[in-house]
Backbone as JSON Lines, residues from 0, in Angstrom:
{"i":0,"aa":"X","n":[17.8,0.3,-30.6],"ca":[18.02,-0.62,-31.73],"c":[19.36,-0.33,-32.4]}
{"i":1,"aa":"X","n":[19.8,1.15,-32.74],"ca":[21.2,1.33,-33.35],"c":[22.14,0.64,-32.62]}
{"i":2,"aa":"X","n":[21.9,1.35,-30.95],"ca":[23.28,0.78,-30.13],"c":[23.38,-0.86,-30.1]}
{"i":3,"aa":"X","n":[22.26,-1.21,-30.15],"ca":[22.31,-3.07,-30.41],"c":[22.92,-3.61,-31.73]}
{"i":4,"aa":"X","n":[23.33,-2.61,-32.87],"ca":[23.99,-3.15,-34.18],"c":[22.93,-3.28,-35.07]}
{"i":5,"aa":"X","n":[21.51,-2.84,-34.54],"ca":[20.54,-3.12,-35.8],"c":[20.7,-1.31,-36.8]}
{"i":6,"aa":"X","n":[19.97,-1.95,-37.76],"ca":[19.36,-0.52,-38.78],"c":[18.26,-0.32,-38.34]}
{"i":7,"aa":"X","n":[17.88,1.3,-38.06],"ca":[16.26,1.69,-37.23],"c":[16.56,3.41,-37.78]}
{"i":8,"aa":"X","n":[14.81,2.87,-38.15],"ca":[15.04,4.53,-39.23],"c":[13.16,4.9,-38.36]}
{"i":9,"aa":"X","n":[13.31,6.28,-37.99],"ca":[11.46,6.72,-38.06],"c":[11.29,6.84,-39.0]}
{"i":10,"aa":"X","n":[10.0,6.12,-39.32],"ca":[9.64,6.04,-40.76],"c":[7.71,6.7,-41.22]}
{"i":11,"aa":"X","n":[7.53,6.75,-42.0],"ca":[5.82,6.96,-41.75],"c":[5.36,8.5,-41.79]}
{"i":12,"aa":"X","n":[4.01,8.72,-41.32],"ca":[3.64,10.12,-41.58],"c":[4.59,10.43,-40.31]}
{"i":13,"aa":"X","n":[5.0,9.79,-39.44],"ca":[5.77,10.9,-38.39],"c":[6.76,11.93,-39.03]}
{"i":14,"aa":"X","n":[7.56,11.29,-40.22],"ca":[8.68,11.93,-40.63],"c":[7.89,12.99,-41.74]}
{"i":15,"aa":"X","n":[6.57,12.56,-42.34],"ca":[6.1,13.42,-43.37],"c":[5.68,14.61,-42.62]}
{"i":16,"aa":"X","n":[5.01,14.13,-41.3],"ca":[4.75,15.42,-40.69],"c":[5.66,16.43,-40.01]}
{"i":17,"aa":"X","n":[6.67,15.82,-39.5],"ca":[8.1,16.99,-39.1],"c":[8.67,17.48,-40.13]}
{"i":18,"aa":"X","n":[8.14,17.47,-41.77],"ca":[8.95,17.9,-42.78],"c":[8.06,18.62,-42.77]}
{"i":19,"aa":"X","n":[6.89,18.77,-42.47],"ca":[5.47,19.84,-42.8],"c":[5.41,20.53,-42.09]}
{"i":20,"aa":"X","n":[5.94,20.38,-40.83],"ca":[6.24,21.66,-39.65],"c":[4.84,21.42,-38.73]}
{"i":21,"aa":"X","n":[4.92,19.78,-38.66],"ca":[3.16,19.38,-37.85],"c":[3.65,18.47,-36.83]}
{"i":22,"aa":"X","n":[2.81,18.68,-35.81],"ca":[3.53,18.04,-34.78],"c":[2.77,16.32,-35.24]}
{"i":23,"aa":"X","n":[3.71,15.26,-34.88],"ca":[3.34,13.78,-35.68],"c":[2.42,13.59,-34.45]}
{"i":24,"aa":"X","n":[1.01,12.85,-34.2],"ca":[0.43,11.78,-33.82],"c":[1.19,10.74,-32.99]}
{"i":25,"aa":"X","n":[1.84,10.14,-33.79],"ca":[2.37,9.11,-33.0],"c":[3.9,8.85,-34.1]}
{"i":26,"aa":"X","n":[4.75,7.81,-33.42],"ca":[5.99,7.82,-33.77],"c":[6.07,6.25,-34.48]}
{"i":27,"aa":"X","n":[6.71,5.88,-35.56],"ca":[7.05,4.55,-35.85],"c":[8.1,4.75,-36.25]}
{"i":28,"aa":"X","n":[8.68,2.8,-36.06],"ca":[9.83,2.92,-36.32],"c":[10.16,1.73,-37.21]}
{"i":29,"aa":"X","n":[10.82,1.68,-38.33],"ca":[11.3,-0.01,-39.11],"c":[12.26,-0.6,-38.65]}
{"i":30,"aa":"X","n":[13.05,-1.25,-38.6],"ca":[14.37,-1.99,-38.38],"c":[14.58,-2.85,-39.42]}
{"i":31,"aa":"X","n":[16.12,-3.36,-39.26],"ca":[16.37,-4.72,-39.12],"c":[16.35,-5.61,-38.4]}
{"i":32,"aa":"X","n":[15.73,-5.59,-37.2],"ca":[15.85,-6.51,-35.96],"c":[14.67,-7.41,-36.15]}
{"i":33,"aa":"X","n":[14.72,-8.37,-36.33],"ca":[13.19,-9.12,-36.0],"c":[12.4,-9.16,-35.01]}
{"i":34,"aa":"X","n":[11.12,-9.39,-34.8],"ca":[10.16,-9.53,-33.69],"c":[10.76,-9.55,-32.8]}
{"i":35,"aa":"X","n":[11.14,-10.93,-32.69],"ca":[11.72,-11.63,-31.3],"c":[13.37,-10.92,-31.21]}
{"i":36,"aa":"X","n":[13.99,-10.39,-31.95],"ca":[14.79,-9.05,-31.58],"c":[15.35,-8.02,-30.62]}
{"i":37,"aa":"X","n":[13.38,-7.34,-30.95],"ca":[12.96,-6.57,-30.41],"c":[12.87,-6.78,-29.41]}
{"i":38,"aa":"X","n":[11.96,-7.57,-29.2],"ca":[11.21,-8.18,-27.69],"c":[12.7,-8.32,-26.93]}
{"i":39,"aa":"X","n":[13.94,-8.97,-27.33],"ca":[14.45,-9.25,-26.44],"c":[15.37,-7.85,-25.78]}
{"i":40,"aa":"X","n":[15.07,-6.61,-26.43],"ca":[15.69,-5.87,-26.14],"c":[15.4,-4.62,-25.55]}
{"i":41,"aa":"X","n":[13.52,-4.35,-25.5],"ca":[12.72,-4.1,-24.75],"c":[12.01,-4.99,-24.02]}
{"i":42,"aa":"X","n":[12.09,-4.75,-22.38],"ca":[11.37,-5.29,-21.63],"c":[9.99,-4.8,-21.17]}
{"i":43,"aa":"X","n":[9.84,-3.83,-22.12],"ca":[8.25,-3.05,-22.13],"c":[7.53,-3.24,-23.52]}
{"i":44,"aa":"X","n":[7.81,-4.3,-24.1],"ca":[7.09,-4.76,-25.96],"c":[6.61,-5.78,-25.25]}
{"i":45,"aa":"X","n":[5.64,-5.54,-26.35],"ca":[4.73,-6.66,-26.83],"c":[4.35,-6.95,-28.59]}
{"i":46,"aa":"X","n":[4.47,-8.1,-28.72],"ca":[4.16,-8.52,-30.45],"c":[2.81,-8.68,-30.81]}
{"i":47,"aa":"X","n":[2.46,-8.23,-32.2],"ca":[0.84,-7.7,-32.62],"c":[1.12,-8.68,-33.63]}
{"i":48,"aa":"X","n":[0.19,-9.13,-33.83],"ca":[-0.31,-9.47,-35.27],"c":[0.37,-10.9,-35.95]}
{"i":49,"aa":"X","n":[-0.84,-11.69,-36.77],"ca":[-0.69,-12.77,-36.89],"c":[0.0,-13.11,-38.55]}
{"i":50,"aa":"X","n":[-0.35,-12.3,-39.4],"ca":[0.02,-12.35,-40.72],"c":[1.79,-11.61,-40.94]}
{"i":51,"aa":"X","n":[1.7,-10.6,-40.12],"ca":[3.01,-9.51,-40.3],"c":[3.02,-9.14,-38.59]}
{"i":52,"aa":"X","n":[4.16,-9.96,-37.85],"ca":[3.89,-9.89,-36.53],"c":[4.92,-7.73,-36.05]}
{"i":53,"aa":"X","n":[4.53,-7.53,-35.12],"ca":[4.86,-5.8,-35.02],"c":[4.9,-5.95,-33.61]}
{"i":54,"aa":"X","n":[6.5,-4.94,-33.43],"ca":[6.11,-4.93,-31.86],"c":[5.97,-3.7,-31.66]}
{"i":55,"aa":"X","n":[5.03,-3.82,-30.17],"ca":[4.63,-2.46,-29.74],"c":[5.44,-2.31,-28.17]}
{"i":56,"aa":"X","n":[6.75,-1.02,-28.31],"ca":[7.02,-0.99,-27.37],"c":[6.18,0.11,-26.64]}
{"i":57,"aa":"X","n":[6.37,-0.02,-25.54],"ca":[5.29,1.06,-24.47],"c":[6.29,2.08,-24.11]}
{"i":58,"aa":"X","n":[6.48,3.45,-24.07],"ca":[6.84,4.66,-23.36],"c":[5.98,4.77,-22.85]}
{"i":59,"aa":"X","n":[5.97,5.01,-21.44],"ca":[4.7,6.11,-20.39],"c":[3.58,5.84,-21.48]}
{"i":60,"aa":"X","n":[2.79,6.71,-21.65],"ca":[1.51,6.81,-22.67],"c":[1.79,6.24,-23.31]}
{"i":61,"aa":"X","n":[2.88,6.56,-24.24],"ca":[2.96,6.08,-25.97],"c":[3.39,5.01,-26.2]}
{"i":62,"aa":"X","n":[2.66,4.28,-27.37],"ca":[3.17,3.13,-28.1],"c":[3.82,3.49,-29.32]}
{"i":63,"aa":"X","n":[5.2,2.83,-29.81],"ca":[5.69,2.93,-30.71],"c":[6.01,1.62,-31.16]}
{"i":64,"aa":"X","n":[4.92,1.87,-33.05],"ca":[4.91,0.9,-33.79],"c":[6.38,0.7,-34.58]}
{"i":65,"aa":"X","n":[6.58,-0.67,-34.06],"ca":[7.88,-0.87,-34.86],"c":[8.1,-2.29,-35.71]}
{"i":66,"aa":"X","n":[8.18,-2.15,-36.84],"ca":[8.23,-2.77,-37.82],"c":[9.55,-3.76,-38.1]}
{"i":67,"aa":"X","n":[9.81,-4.59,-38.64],"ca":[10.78,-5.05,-39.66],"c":[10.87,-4.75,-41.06]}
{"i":68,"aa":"X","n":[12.19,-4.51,-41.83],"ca":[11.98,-3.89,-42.64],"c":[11.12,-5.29,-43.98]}
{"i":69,"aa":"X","n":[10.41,-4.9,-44.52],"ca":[9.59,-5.96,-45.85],"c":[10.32,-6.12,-47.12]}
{"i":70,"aa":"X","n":[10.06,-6.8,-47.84],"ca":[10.58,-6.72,-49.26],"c":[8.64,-7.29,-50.33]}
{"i":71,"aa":"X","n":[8.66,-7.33,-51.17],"ca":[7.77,-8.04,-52.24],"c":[8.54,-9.66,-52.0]}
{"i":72,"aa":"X","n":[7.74,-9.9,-52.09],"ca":[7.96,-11.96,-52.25],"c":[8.31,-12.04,-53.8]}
{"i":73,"aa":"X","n":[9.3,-13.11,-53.38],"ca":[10.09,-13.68,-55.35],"c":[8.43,-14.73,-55.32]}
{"i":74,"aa":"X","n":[8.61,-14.49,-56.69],"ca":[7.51,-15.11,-57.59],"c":[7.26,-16.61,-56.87]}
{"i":75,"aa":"X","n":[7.95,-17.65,-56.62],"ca":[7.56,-18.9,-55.73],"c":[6.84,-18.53,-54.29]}
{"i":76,"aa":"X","n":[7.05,-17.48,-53.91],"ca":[6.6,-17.21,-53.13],"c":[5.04,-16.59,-52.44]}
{"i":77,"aa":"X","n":[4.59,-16.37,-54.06],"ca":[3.45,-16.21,-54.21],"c":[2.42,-16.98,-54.41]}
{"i":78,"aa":"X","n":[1.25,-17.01,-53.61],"ca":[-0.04,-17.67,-53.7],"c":[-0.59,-18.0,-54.77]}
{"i":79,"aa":"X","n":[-1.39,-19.06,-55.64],"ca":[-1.82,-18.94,-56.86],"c":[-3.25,-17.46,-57.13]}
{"i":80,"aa":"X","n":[-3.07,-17.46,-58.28],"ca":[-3.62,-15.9,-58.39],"c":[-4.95,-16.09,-57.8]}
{"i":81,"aa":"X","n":[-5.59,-17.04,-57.5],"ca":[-7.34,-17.1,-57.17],"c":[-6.98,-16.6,-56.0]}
{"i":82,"aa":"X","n":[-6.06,-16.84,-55.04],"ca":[-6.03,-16.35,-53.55],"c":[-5.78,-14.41,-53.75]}
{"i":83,"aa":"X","n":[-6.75,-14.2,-52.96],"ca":[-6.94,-12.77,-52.71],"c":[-5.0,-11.82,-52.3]}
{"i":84,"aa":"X","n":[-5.23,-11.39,-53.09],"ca":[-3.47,-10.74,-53.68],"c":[-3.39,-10.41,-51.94]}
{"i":85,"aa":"X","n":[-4.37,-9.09,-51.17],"ca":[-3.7,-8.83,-50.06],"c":[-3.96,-9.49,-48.7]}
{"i":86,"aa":"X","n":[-3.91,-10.69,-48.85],"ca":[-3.69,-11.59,-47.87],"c":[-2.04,-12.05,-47.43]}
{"i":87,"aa":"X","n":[-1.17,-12.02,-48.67],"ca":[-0.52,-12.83,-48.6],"c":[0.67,-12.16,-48.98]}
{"i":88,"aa":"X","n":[0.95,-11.01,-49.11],"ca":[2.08,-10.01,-49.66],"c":[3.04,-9.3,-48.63]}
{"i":89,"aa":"X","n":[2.57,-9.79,-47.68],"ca":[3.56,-8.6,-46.54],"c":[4.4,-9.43,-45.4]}
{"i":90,"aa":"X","n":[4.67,-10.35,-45.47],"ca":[5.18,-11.68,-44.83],"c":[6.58,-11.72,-44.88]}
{"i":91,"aa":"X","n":[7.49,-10.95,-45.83],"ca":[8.75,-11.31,-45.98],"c":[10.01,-10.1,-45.74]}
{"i":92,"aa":"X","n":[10.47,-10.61,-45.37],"ca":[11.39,-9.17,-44.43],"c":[12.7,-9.02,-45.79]}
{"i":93,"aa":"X","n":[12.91,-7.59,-45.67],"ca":[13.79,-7.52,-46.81],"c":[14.9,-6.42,-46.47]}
{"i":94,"aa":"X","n":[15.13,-5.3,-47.04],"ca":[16.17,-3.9,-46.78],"c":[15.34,-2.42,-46.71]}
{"i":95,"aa":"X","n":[16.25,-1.68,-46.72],"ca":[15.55,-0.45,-45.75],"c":[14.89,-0.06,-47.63]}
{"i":96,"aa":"X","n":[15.51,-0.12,-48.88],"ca":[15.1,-0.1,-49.92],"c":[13.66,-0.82,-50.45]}
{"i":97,"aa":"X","n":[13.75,-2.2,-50.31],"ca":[12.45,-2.95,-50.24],"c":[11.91,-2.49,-49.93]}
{"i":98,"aa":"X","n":[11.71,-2.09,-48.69],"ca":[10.64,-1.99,-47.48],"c":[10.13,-0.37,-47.73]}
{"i":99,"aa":"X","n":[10.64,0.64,-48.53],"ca":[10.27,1.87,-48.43],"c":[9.49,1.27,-49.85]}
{"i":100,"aa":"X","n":[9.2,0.69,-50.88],"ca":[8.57,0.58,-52.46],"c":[7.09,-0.48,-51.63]}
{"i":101,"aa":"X","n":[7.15,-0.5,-50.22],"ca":[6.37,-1.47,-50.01],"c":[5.27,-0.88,-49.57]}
{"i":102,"aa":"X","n":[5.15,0.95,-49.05],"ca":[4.76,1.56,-48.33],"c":[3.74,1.85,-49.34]}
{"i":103,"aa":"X","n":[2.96,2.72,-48.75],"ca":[1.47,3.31,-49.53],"c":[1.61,4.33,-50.34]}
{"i":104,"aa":"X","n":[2.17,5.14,-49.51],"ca":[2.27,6.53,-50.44],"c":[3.66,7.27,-50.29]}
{"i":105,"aa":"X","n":[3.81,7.89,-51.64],"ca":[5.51,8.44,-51.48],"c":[5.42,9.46,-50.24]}
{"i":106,"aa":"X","n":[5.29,10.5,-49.78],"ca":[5.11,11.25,-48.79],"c":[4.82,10.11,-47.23]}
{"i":107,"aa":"X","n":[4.52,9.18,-47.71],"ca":[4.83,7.92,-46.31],"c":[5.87,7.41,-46.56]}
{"i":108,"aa":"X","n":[6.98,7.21,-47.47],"ca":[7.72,6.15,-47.51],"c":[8.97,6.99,-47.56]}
{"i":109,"aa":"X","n":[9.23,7.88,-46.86],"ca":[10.48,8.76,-46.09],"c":[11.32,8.06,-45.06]}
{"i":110,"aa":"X","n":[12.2,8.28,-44.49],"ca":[12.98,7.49,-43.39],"c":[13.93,8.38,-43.23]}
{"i":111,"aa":"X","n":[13.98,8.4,-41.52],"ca":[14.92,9.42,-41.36],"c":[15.31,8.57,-40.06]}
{"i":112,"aa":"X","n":[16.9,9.12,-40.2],"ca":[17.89,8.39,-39.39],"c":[18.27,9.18,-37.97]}
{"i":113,"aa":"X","n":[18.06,8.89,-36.93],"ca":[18.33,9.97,-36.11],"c":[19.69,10.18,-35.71]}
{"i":114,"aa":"X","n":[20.61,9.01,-36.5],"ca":[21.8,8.81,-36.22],"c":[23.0,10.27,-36.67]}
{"i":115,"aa":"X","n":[22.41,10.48,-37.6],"ca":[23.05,11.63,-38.28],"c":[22.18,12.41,-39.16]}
{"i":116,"aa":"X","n":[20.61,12.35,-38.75],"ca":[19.47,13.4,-38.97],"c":[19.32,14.0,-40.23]}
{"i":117,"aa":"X","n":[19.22,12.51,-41.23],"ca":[19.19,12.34,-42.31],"c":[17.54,11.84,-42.73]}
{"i":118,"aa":"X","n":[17.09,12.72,-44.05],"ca":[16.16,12.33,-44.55],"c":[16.36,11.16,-45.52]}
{"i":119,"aa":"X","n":[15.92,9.88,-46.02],"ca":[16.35,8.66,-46.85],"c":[15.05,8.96,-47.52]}
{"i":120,"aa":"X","n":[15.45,9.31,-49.12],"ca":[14.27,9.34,-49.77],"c":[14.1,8.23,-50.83]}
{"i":121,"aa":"X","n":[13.71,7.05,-50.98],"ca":[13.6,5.95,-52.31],"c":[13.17,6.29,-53.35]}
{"i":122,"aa":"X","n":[11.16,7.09,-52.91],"ca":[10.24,6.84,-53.46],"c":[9.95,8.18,-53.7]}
{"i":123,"aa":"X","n":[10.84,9.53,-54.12],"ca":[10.16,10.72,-54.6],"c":[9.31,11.37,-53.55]}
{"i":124,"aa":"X","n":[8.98,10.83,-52.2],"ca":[8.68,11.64,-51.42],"c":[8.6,13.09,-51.28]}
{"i":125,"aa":"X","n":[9.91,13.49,-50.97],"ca":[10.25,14.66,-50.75],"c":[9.48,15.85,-51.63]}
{"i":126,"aa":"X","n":[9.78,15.28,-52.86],"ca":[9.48,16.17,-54.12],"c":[7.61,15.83,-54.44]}
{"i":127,"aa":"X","n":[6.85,14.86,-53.97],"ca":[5.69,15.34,-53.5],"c":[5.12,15.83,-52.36]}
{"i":128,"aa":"X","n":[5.92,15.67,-51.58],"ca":[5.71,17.12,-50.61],"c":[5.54,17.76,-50.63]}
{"i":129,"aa":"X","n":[6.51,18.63,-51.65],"ca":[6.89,19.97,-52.07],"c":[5.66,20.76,-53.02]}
{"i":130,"aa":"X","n":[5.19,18.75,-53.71],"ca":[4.03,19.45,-54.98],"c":[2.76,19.43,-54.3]}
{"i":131,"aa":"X","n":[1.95,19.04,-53.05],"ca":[1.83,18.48,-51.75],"c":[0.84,17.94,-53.17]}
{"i":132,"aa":"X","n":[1.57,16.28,-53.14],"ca":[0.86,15.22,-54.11],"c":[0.88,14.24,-53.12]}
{"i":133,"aa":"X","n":[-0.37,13.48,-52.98],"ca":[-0.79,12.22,-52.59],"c":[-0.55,11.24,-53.84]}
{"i":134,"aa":"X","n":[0.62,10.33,-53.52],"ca":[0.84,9.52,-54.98],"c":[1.2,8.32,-54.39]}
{"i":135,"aa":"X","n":[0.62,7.18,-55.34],"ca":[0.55,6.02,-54.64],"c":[2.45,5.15,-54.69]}
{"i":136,"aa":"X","n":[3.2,4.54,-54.29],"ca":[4.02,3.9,-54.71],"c":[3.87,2.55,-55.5]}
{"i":137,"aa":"X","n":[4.51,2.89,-56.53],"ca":[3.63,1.55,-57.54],"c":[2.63,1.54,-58.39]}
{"i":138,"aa":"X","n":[2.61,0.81,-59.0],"ca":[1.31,0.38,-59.21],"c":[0.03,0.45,-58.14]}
{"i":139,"aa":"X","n":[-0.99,1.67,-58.46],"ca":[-1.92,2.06,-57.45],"c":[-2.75,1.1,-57.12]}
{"i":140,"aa":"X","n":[-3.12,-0.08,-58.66],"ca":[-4.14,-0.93,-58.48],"c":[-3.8,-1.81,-57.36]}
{"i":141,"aa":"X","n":[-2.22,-2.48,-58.02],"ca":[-2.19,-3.56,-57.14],"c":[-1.63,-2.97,-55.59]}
{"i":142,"aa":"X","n":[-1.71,-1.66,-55.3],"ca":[-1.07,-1.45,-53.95],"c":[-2.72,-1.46,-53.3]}
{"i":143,"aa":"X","n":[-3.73,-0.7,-54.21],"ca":[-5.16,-0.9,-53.3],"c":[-5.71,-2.44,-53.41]}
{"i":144,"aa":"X","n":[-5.75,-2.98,-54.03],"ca":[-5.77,-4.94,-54.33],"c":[-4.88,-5.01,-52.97]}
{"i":145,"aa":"X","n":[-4.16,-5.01,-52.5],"ca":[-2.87,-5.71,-51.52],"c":[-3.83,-4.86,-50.05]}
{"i":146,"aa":"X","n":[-4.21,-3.68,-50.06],"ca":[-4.85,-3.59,-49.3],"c":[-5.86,-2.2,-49.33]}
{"i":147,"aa":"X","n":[-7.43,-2.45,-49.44],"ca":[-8.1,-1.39,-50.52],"c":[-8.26,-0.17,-49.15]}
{"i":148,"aa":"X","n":[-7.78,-0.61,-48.0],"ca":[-8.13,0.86,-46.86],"c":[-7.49,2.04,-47.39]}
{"i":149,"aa":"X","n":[-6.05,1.36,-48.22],"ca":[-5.03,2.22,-48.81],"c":[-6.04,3.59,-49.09]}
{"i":150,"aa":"X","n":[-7.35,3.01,-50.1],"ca":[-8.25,4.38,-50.67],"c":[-8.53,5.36,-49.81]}
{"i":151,"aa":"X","n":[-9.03,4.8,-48.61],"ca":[-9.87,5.57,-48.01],"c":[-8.7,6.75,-47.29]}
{"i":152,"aa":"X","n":[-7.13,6.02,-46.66],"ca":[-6.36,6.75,-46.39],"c":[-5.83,7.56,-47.42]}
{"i":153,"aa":"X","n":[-6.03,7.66,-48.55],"ca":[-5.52,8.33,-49.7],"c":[-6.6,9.68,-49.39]}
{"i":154,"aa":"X","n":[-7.94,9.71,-49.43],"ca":[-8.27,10.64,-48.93],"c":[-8.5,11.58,-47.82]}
{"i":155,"aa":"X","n":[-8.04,10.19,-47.11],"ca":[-8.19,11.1,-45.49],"c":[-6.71,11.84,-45.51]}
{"i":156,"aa":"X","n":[-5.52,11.98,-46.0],"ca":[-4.23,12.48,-46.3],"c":[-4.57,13.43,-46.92]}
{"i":157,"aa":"X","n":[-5.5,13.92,-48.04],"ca":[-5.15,14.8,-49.0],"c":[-6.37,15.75,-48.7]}
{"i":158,"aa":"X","n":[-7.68,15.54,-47.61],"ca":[-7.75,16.51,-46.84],"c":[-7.25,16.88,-45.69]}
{"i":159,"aa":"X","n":[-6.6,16.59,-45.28],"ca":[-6.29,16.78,-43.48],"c":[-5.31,17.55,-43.81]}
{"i":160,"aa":"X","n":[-4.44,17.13,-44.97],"ca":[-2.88,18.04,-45.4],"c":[-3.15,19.04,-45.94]}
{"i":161,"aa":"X","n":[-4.31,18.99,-46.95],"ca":[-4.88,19.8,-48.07],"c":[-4.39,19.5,-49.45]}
{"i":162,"aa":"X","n":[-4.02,18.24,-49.75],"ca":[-2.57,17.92,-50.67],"c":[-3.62,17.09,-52.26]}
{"i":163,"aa":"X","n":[-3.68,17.43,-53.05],"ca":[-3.93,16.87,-53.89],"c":[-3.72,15.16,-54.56]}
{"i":164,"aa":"X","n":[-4.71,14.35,-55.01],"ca":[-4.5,13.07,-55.05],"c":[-3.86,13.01,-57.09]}
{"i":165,"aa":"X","n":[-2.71,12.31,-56.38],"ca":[-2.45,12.49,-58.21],"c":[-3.34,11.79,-59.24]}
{"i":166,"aa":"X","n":[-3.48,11.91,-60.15],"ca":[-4.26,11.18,-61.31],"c":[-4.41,9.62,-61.23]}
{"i":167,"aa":"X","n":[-3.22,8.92,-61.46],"ca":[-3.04,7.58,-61.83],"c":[-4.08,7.11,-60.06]}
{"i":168,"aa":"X","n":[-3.52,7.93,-59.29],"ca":[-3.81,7.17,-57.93],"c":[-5.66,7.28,-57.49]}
{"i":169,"aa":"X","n":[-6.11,8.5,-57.95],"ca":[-7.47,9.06,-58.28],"c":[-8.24,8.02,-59.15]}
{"i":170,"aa":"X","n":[-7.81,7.62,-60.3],"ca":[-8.59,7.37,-61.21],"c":[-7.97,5.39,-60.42]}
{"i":171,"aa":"X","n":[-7.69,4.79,-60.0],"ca":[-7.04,3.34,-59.45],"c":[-8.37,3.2,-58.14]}
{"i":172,"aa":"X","n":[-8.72,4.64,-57.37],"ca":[-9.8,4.42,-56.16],"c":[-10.72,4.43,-57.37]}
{"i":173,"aa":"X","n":[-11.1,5.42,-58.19],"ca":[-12.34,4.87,-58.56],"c":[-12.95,4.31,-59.4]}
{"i":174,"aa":"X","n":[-12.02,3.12,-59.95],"ca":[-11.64,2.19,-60.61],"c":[-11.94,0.87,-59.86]}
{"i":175,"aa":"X","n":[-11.99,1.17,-58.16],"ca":[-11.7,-0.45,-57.72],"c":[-12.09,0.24,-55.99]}
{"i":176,"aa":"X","n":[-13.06,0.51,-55.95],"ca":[-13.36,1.52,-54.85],"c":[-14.1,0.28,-54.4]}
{"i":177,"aa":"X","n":[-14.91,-0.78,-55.17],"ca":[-15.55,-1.71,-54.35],"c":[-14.64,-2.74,-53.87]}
{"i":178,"aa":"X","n":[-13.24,-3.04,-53.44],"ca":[-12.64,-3.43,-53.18],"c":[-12.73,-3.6,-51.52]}
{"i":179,"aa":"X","n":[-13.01,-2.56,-50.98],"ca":[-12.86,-1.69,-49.51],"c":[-13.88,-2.9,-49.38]}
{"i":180,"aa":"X","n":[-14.87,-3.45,-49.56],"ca":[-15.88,-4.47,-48.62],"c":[-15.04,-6.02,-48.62]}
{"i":181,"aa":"X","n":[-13.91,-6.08,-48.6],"ca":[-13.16,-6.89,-49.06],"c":[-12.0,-6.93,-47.27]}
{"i":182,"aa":"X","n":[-11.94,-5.66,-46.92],"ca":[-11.54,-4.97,-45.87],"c":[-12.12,-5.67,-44.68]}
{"i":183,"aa":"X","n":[-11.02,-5.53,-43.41],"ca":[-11.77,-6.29,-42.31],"c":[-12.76,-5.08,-42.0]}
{"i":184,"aa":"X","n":[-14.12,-5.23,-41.4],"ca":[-14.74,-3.83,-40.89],"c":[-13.99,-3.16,-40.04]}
{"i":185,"aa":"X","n":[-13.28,-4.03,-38.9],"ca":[-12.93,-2.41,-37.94],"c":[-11.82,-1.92,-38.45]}
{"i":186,"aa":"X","n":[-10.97,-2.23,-39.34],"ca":[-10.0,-1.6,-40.01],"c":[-10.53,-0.3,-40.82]}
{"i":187,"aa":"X","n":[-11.85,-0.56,-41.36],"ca":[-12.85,0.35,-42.06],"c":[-13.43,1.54,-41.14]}
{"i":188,"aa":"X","n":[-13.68,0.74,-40.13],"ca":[-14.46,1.81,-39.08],"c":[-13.3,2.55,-38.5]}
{"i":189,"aa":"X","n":[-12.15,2.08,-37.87],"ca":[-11.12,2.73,-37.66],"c":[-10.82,3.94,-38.66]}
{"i":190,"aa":"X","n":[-10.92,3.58,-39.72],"ca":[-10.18,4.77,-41.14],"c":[-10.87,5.86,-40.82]}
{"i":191,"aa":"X","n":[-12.24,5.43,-40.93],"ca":[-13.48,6.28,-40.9],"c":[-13.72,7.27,-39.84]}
{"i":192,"aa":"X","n":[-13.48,6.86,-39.14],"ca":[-13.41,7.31,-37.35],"c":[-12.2,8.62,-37.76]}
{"i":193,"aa":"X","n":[-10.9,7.95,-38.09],"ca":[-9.84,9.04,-38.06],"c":[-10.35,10.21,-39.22]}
C-alpha cells in the first residue's frame, strides 16, 4: 500500500500487543486506499461487509484485516435520532486522525508506521498502557450505543492483559449493559467464545 502512494499504518491490538512484549493474534491494517483500491492491488483480497465494506487480503494462513481510514459523519449526515445510533455511524472514510477517535479503546487506537517504525499516538494510548487502563475513546455511552460488543470487549481486554477498566468506561457498561441484546448474536457468541 505505501509503495502504491497510499497511507497504511498497523493499527489495533496488534500494535498494543508488540508494545506489551506479546506476540499479536493477528495483524490489521488502515489505509487510505479504498476497497476497490485494495482489491486492485492485491490479487489475493477479498471485500467483507455490507455496512463498512473491509478487505481481507490472504497470506499463506493469515488474513489481514484492512480497513479504510473513518471519520464521524457531519451532522446531515446523520440518521434521525429514532434510528438506532450504531447502525449508521461507520460509513464515512476520513484521515489517519479521524479514524484513530473512531476506535474503541485508547490502547486500540495506536498506529504504527513501518515506514520509519513510528508509534502515532491521537488518543493517549501509550500513557494507558503504561497505567495498563482500559479507557474508552469518547464518550463511553455513545461509543457502546454505536456498538454495545464494545462492553463485553472492554472486559475481555482488562482480563487477558490484567489492565484495569477506567471509571467513566466501568460505570457507561453498567449503565447500558442491556444494550448488548441489541447486538447481532454471533458477534455476541464470537466475543464470548474469545
Amino acid at each position: 500500500l505505501s509503495h502504491a502512494g497510499y497511507t497504511a499504518y498497523l493499527v489495533g491490538g496488534s500494535v498494543r500487543d508488540l508494545l506489551l512484549g506479546r506476540r499479536p493474534k493477528d495483524y490489521d491494517i488502515s489505509t487510505s486506499a479504498h476497497p476497490q483500491q485494495i482489491k486492485q492491488l492485491f490479487r489475493n483480497c477479498f471485500l467483507i461487509g455490507r455496512r463498512f465494506r473491509l478487505a481481507h487480503i490472504r497470506f499463506g494462513d493469515q488474513i489481514i484485516e484492512t480497513s479504510t481510514f473513518r471519520r464521524e459523519p457531519a451532522p446531515d449526515e446523520v440518521p434521525d435520532a429514532d434510528v438506532d445510533i450504531y447502525q449508521h455511524r461507520n460509513n464515512t472514510f476520513g484521515t489517519p486522525e479521524e479514524d484513530a477517535f473512531r476506535r474503541d479503546f485508547t490502547v486500540n487506537g495506536l498506529f504504527y508506521d513501518v515506514r520509519d517504525f513510528s508509534v502515532i499516538d491521537h488518543v493517549g494510548g501509550l500513557e494507558d498502557l503504561d497505567r495498563r487502563l482500559i479507557r474508552s475513546i469518547g464518550n463511553a455511552i455513545i461509543r457502546f450505543r454505536e456498538d454495545p460488543v464494545r462492553m463485553l470487549r472492554a472486559a475481555r481486554f482488562a482480563s487477558r492483559l490484567d489492565f484495569t477498566i477506567e471509571e467513566a468506561t466501568y460505570q457507561a457498561i453498567l449503565s447500558h449493559h442491556d444494550e448488548i441484546q441489541k447486538s447481532a448474536a454471533p458477534r455476541v457468541y464470537e466475543e464470548i467464545n474469545r
